[in-house]
DOKOL-786805 format. One record per residue (C-alpha): residue number from 1; residue in three letters; z, x, y. Coordinates in steps of 0.02 Angstrom, whole numbers. Example, Ala and Ser with C-alpha at 12.3 -4.5 7.8 and 13.67 -1.06 7.14 Angstrom:
<atoms>
{num=1	residu=ALA	Z=390	X=615	Y=-225}
{num=2	residu=SER	Z=357	X=684	Y=-53}
</atoms>
This chain:
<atoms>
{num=1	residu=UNK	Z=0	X=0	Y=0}
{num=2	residu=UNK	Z=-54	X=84	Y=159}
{num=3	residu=UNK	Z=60	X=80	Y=314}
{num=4	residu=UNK	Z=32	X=-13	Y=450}
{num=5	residu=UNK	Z=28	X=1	Y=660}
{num=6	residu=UNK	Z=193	X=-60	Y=691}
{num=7	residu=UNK	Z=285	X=54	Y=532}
{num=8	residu=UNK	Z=192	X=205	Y=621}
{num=9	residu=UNK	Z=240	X=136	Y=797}
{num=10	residu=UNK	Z=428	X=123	Y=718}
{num=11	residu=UNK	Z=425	X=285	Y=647}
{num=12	residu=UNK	Z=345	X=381	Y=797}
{num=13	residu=UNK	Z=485	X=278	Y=933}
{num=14	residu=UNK	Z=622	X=332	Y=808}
{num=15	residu=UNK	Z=577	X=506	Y=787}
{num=16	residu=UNK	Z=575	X=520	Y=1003}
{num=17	residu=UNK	Z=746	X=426	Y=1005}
{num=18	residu=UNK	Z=811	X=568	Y=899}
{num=19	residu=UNK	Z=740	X=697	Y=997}
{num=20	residu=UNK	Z=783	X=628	Y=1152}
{num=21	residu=UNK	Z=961	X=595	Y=1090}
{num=22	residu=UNK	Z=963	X=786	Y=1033}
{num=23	residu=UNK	Z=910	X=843	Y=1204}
{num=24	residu=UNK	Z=1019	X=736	Y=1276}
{num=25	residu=UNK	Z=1166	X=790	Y=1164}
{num=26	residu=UNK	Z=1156	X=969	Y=1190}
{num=27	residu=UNK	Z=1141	X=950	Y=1373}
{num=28	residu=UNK	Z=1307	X=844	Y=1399}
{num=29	residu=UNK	Z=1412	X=957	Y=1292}
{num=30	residu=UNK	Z=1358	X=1112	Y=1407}
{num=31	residu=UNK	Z=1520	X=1166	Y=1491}
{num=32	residu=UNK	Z=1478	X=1127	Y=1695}
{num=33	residu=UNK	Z=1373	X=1002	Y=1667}
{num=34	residu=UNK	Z=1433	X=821	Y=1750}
{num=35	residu=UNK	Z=1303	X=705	Y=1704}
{num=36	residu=UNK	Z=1105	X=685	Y=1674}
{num=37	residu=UNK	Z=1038	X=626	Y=1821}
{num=38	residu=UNK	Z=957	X=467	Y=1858}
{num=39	residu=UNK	Z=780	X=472	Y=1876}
{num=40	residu=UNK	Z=648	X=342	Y=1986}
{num=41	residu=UNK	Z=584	X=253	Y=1815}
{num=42	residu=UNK	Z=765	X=226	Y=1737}
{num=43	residu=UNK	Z=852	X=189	Y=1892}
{num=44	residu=UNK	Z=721	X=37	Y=1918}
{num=45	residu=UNK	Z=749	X=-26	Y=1729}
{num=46	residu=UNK	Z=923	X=-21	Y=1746}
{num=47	residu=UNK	Z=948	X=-104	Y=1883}
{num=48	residu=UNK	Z=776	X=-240	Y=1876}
{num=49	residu=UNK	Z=779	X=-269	Y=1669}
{num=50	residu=UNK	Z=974	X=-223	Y=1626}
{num=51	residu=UNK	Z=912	X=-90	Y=1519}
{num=52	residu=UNK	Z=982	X=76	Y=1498}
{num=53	residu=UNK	Z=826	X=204	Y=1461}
{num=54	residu=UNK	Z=866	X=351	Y=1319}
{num=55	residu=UNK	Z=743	X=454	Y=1439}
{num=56	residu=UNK	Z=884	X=462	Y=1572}
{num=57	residu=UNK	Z=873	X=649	Y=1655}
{num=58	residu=UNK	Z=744	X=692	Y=1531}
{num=59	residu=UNK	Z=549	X=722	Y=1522}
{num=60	residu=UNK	Z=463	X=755	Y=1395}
{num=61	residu=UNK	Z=264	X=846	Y=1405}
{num=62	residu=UNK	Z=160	X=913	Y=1247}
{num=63	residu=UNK	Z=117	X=1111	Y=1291}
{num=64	residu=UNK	Z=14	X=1214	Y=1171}
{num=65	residu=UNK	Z=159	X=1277	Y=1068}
{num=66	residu=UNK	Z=276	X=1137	Y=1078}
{num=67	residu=UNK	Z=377	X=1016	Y=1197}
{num=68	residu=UNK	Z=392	X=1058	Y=1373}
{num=69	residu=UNK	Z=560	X=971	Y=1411}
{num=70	residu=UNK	Z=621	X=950	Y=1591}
{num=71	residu=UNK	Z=807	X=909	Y=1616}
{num=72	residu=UNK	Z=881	X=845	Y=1764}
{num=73	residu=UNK	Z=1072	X=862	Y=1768}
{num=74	residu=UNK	Z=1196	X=846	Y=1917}
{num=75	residu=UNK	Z=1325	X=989	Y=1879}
{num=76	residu=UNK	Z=1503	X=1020	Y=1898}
{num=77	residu=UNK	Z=1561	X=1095	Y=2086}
{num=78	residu=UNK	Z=1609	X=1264	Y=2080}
{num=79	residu=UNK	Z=1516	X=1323	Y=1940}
{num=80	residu=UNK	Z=1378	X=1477	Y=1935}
{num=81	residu=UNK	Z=1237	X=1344	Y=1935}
{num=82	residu=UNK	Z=1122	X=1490	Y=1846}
{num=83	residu=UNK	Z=1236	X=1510	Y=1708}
{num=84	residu=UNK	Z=1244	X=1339	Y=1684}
{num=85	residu=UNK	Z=1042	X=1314	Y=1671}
{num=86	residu=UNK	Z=1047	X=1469	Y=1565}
{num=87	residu=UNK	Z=1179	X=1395	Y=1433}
{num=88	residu=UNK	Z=1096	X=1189	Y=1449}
{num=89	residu=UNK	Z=912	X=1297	Y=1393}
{num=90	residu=UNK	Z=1001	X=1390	Y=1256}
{num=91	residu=UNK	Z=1095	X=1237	Y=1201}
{num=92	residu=UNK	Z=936	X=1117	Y=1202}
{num=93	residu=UNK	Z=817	X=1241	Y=1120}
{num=94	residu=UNK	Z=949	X=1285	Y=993}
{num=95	residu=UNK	Z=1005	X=1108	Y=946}
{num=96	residu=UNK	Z=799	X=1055	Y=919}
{num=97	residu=UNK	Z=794	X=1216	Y=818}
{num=98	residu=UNK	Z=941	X=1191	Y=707}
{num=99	residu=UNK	Z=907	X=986	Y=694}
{num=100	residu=UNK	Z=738	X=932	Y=699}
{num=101	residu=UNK	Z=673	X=1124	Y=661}
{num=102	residu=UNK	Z=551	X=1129	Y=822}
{num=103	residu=UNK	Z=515	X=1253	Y=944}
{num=104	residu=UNK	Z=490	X=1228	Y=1109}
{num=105	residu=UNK	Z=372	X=1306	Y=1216}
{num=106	residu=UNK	Z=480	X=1268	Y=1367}
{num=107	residu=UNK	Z=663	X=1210	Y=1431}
{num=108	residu=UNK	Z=678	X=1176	Y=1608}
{num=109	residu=UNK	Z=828	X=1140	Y=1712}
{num=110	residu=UNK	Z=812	X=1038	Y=1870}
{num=111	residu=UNK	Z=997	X=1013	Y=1962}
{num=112	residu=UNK	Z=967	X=860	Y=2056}
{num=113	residu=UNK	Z=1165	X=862	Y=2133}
{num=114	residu=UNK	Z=1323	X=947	Y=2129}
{num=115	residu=UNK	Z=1483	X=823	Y=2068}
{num=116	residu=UNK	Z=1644	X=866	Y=2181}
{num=117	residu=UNK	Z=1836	X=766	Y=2128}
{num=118	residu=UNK	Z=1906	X=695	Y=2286}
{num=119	residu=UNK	Z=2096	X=726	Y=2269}
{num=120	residu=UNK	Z=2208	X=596	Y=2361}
{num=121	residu=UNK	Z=2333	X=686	Y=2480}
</atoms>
């Protein structure tokens, strides 16, 4: 029995929730970071449809050798931002390594803010 458009269309939105939950994973647990940040497309689905979008603070693009991923985060204050894109690329690239055994071709960081505590005096 041969599969049909909606198995593959199943299959193909499953295997980019798991990468993008991968991505997303490794990002968040890099010490400094606050948050992914909100970008135009999920800010508007959120707030128009009530949907929450897995693609929050992440792009995905198909280079030669692999996935070009693009990660906007909004970091913790005080932290040596560089570091902090150094350890998210090593995390990401890493974590699609070990799990899904895939090479990237690319892993940028994009900080879109800095996240300061206001204490109450």
């Amino acid at each position: 029995m041969g599969t049909n458009h909606e198995d593959k269309t199943k299959e193909n939105r499953i295997t980019e929730e798991v990468f993008l939950s991968c991505v997303a994973k490794a990002a968040m647990n890099t010490p400094g970071v606050y948050s992914l940040a909100e970008r135009l497309g999920a800010s508007l689905s959120k707030n128009l449809l009530g949907k929450t979008s897995l693609r929050k603070g992440i792009k995905v693009s198909r280079g030669e050798k692999g996935p070009i991923v693009d990660i906007f985060v909004v970091v913790q204050y005080g932290v040596h931002i560089p570091d902090v894109a150094f350890n998210i690329q090593s995390n990401v690239k890493g974590a699609l390594r070990k799990e899904m055994e895939l090479k990237t071709e690319a892993v940028n960081i994009h900080i879109n803010g800095v996240h300061t505590t206001k204490d109450k005096a």
